[in-house]
DRENKOL-483244 format. One record per residue (C-alpha): x, y, z; residue in one letter. Coordinates in steps of 0.1 Angstrom, whole numbers, plus 2048, in hexadecimal, padded with zeros to 3 digits. Example, Ala and Ser with C-alpha at 12.3 -4.5 7.8 and 13.67 -1.06 7.14 Angstrom:
BEGIN
((87B; 7D3; 84E); A)
((889; 7F5; 847); S)
***
This chain:
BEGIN
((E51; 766; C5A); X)
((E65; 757; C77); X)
((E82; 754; C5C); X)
((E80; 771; C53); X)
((E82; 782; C76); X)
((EA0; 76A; C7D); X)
((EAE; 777; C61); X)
((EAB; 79A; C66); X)
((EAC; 7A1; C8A); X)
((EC1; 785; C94); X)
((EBE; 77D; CB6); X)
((ED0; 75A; CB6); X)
((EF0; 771; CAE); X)
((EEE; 781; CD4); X)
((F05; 779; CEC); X)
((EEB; 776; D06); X)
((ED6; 762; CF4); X)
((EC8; 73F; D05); X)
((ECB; 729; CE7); X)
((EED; 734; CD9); X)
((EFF; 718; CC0); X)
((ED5; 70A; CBA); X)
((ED7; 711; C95); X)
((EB5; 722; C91); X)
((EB8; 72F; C6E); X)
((EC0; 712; C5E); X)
((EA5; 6FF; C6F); X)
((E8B; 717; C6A); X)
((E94; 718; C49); X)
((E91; 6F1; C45); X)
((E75; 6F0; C58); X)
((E65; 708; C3E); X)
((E6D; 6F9; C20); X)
((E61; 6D4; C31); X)
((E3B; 6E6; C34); X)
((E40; 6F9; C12); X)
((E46; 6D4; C00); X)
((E27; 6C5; C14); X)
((E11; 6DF; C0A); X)
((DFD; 6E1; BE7); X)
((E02; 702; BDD); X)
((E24; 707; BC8); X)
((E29; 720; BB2); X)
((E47; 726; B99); X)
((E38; 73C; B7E); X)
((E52; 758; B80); X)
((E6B; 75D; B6B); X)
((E81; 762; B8F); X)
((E7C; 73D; B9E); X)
((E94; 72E; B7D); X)
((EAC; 749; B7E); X)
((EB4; 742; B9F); X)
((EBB; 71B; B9D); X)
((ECF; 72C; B78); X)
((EE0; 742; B90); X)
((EE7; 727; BAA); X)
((EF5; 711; B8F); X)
((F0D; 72B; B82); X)
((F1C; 731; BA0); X)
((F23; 711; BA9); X)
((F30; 707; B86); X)
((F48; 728; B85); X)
((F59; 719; BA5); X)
((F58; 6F4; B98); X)
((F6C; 702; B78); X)
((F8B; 70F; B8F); X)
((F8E; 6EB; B97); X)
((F82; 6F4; BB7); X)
((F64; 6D9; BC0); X)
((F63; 6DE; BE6); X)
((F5C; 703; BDE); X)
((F46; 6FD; BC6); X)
((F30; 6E6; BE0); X)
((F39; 6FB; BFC); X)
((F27; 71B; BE3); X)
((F07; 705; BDE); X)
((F01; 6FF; C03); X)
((F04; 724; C09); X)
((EF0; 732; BEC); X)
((ED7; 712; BE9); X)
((EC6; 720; C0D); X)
((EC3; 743; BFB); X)
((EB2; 734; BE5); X)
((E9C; 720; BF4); X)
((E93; 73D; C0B); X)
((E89; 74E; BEC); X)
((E73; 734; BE1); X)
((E61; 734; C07); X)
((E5B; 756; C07); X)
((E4E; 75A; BE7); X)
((E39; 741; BE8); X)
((E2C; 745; C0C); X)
((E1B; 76C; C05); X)
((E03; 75D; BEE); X)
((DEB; 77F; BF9); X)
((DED; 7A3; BFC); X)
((DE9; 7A4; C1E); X)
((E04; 78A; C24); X)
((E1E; 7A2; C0F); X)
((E13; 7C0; C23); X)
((E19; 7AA; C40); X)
((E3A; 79E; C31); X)
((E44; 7CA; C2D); X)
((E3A; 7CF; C54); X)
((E51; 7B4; C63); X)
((E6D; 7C2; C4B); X)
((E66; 7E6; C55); X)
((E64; 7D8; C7D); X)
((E81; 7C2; C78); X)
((E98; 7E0; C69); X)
((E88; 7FB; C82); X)
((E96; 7E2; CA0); X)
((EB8; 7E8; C8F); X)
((EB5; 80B; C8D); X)
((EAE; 80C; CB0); X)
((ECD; 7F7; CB9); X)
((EDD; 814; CA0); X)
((ED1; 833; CB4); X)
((EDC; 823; CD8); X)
((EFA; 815; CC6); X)
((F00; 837; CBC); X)
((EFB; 84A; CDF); X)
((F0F; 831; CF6); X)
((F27; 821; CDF); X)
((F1C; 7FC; CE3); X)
((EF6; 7F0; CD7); X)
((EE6; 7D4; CEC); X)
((EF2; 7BA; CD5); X)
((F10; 7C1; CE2); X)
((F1D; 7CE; CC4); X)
((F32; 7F1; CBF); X)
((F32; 811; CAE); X)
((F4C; 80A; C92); X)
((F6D; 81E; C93); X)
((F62; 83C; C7E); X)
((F41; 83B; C93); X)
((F27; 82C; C7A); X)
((F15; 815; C88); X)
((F0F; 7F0; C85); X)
((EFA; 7CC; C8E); X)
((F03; 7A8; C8F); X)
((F08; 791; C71); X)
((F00; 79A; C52); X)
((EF9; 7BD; C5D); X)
((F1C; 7C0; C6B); X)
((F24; 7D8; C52); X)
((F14; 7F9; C53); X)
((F10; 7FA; C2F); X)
((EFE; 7DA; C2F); X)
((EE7; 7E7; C51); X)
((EDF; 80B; C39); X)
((ED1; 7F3; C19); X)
((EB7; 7E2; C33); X)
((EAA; 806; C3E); X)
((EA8; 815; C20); X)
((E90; 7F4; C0D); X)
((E82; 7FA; C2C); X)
((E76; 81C; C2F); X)
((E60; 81D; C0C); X)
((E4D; 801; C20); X)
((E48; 814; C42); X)
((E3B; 832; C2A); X)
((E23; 818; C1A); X)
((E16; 80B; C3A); X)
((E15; 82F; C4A); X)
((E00; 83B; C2C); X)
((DE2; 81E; C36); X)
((DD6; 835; C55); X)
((DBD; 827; C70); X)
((DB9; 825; C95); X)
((DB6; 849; C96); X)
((DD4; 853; C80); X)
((DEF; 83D; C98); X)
((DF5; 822; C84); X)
((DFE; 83D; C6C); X)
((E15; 853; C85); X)
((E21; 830; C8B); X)
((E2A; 826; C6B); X)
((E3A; 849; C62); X)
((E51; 84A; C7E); X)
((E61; 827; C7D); X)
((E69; 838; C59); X)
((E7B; 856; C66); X)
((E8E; 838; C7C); X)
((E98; 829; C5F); X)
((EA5; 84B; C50); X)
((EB8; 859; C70); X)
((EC7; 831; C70); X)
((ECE; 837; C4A); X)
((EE4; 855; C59); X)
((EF4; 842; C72); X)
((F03; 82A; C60); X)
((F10; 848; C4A); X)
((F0F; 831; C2B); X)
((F15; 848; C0D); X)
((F00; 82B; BF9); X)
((EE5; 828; C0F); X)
((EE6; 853; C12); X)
((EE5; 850; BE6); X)
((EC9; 834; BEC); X)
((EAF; 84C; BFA); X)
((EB3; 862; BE0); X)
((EAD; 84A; BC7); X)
((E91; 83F; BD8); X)
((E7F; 860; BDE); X)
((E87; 869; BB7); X)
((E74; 847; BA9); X)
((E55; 84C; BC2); X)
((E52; 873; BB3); X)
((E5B; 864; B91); X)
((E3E; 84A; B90); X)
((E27; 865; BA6); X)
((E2F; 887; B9A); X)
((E43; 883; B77); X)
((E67; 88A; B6F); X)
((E6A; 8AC; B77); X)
((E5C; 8AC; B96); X)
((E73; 88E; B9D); X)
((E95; 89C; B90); X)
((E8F; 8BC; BA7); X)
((E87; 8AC; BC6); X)
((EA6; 894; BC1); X)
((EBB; 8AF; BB5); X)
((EB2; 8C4; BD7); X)
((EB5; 8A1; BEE); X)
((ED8; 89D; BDC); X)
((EE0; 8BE; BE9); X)
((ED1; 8B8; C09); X)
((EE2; 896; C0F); X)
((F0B; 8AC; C04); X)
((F01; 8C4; C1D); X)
((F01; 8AC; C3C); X)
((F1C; 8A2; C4F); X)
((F1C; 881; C44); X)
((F3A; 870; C2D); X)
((F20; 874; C11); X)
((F2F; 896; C0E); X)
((F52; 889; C03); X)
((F46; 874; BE8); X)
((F64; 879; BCE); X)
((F72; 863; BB4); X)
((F96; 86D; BC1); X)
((F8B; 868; BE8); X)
((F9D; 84A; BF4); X)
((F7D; 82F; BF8); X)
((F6F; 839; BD5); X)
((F92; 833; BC5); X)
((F94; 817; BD7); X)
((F71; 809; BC9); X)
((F7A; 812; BA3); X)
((F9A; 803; BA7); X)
((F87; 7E3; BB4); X)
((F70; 7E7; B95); X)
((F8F; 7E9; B7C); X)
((F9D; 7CD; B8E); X)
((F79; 7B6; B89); X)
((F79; 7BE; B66); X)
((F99; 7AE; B62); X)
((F8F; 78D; B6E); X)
((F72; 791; B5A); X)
((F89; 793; B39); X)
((F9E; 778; B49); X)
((F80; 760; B4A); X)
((F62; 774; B38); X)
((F48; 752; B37); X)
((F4B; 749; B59); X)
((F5E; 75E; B6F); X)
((F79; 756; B85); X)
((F62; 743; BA3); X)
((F44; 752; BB9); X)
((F59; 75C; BD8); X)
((F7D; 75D; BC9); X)
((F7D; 786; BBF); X)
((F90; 78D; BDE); X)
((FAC; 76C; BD4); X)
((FAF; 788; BB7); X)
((FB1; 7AA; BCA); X)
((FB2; 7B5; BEB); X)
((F96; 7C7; BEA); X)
((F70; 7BB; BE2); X)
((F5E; 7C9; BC4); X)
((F46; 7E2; BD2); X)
((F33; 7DF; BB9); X)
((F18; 7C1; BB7); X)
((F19; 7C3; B8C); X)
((F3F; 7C0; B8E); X)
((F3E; 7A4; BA7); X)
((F28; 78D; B93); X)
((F3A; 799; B73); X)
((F5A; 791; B7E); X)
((F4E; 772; B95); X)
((F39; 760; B7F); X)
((F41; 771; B5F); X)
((F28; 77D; B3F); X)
((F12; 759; B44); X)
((F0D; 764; B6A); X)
((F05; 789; B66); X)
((EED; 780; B4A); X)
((EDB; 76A; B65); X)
((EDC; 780; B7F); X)
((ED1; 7A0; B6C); X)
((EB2; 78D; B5E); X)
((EA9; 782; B82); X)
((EAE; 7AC; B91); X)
((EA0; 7B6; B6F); X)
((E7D; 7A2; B71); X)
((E7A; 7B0; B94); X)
((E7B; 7D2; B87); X)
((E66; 7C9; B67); X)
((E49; 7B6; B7D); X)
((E45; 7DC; B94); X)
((E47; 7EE; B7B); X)
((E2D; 7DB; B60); X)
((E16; 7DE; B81); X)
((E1C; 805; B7F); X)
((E16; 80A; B5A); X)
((DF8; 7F0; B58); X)
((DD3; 7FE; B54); X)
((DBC; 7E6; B5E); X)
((D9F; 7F7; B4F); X)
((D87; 7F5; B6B); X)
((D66; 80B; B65); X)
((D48; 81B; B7C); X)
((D3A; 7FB; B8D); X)
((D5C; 7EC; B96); X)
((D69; 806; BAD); X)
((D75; 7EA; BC5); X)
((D86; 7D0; BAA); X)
((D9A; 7F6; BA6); X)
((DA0; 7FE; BCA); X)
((DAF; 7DD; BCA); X)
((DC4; 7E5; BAC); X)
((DCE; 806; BBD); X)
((DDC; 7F5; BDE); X)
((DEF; 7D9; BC6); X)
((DFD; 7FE; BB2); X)
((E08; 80B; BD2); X)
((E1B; 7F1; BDE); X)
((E2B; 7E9; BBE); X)
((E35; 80D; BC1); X)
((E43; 80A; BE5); X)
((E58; 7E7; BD8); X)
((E65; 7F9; BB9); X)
((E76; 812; BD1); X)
((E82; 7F7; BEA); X)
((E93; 7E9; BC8); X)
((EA2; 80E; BC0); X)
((EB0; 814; BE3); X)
((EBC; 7F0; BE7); X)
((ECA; 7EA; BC0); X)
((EDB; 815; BC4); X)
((EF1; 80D; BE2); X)
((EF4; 7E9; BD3); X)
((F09; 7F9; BB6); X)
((F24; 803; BD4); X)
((F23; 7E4; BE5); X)
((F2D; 7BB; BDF); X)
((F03; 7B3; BE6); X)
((EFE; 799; BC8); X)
((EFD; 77F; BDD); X)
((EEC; 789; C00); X)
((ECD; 779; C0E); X)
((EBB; 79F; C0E); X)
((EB8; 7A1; BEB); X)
((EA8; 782; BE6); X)
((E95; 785; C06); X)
((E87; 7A5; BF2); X)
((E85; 797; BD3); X)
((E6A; 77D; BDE); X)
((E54; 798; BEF); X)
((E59; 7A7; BC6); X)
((E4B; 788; BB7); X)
((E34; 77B; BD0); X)
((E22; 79F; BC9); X)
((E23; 79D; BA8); X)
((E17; 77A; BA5); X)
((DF9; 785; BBC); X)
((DEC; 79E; BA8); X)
((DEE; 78D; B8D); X)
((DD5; 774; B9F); X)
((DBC; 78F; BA8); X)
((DC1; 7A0; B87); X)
((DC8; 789; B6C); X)
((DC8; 7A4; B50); X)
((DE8; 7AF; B58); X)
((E04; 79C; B41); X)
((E1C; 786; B51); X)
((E3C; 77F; B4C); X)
((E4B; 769; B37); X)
((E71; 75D; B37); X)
((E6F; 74B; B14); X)
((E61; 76C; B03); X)
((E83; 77E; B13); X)
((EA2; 767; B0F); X)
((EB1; 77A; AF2); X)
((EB2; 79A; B08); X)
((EC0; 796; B27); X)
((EE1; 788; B13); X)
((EE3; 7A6; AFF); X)
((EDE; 7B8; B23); X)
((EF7; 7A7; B36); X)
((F0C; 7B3; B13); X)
((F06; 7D3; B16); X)
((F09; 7D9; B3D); X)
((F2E; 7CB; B3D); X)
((F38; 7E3; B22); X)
((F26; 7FC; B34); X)
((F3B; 7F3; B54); X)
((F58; 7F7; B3D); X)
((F55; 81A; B31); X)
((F48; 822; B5A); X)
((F66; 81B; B66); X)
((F81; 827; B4A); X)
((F71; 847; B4E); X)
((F73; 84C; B75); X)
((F95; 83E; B73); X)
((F9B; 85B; B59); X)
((F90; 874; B75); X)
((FAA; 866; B90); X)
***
């Protein structure tokens, strides 16, 4: 948990802070992994924990192939402590209440930012010293520089603040608690004036009424947020293919399918997309597409695509509890409702992921660990629900990966039709 508060709030990126150039991440993170090896209880049953090392392996190797081998070690010493802070975390919530606990210092952590955001906001500079960018959106400190990046961490966020606020006790505070870090979160989503992040809680509200209320219910309510969302003064309202940062972004698709064709197996090396354009992809599929080619979209889509599958098999199981078991189903009700809250967290992050160059950032695998570690856990306390199984799925995710670059294909040739 330390990690992850280091990793989130960031305090040894102040400028006032006492211990500046102590590298604190790094040696929590070692520190971590040195008590996770002493200890007995490892776990690598999901399909996640051998995609990553895949993953890993395939970045690395698309860099080694441009003759590049400094790159390519220089890529496994940055991605190999993703990793291993995947493996950590997943294996460290080993019980409900330590995922629950895992959601509340990610809600706390973001809801920090957010209030950095709102002062940021009022006075031009937040306390980290950092300032209201020029188009006044506002921004944090390393990897939450970018105000894009700053929206993706409130809006996984706020599905867990509504989980925790739903919970009530002392009195109803910890629920008016709860509720209003959420509406933190939302009026930090607005701040940052993400157009992503803005499209991210629409997606997320339409797959909690999906699940809760059917579709109907679910396409209204988004169809009226989508209105909602044009109506504010917010650069959502000029989303346009022919508006200069969205021509930009299908140019810089066009651009990553291009290297793709030029080197379809492996790609043209994790990192090297801007070597090829000036631009970035802004678009995670296209990066790892064009990065790391068909072998490294296949991997990466199974790994996203099992996160997915584990939330939703929750949702969709019947454990087929009867009158005498009422609390073996109250249990199984609490494991439903979080599975619901991360399957939103996955929609808001993986909707304004599809404008963004996110593949490889520590958040999605941060949250991707909290996914499995969930999973895994109620699969312990209810071992009728089916697991699993990467050996019963290796023909599909191929035919997957297939099918999502010619989808990205006919995406793009038809929004370059409307410029």
């Amino acid at each position: 948990m330390v990690y992850l508060l280091l990793v989130l709030i960031r305090p040894q990126e102040y400028p006032q802070w006492p211990l500046a150039g102590v590298p604190l991440l790094p040696l929590a993170l070692v520190l971590g992994l040195g008590v996770w090896l002493l200890s007995r209880n490892k776990r690598f049953d999901a399909p996640q924990y051998l995609l990553l090392l895949a993953f890993l392996a395939v970045t690395c190797l698309s860099v080694l192939l441009t003759g590049w081998s400094g790159g390519a070690l220089q890529q496994f010493s940055e991605f190999a402590a993703i990793v291993v802070s995947f493996f950590l975390l997943a294996n460290a919530l080993d019980s409900r209440e330590r995922v629950v606990a895992a959601m509340a210092v990610f809600t706390l952590s973001a809801s920090v930012l957010a209030l950095h955001g709102a002062g940021q906001a009022a006075t031009g500079v937040g306390w980290t010293g950092a300032e209201l960018v020029g188009d006044g959106r506002i921004q944090y400190l390393g990897i939450f520089s970018d105000p894009n990046d700053l929206g993706m961490l409130f809006v996984l966020c706020m599905p867990m603040a509504a989980y925790l606020g739903s919970r009530g006790g002392l009195m109803g505070l910890r629920r008016l608690f709860w509720w209003s870090l959420c509406l933190l979160l939302l009026y930090g989503v607005y701040l940052t004036h993400s157009r992503g992040a803005l499209l991210s809680v629409i997606a997320m509200i339409g797959i909690w009424v999906l699940v809760r209320r059917g579709v109907f219910a679910a396409g209204t309510l988004a169809g009226a947020a989508l209105v909602g969302l044009l109506l504010m003064p917010s650069r959502v309202s000029e989303i346009d293919v022919q508006e200069e940062s969205a021509l930009g972004r299908v140019e810089a698709w066009y651009e990553g399918l291009l290297m793709f064709q030029s080197s379809p197996v492996f790609g043209v090396g994790t990192g090297r997309f801007t070597e090829y354009h000036y631009l970035t992809a802004h678009n995670s599929l296209v990066l790892v597409l064009a990065e790391n080619g068909i072998v490294g979209l296949t991997v990466w889509l199974a790994f996203v695509g099992y996160c997915f599958w584990m939330m939703v098999r929750i949702l969709r199981h019947d454990p087929g509890y009867v009158e005498g078991e009422e609390e073996q189903a109250w249990e199984w009700y609490e494991d439903w409702r979080i599975a619901l809250t991360l399957l939103a967290s996955l929609v808001g992050f993986f909707t304004a992921a599809f404008f963004l160059s996110r593949s490889y950032v520590i958040l999605l695998y941060l949250l991707a660990a909290v996914v499995v570690a969930h999973f895994c856990g109620v699969r312990d306390r209810h071992p009728q629900l089916p697991a699993l199984e990467l050996r019963e799925h290796l023909g599909r995710w191929p035919v997957i990966g297939v099918a999502t670059a010619a989808g990205l294909f006919v995406v793009v040739k038809v929004l370059l039709a409307l410029v």
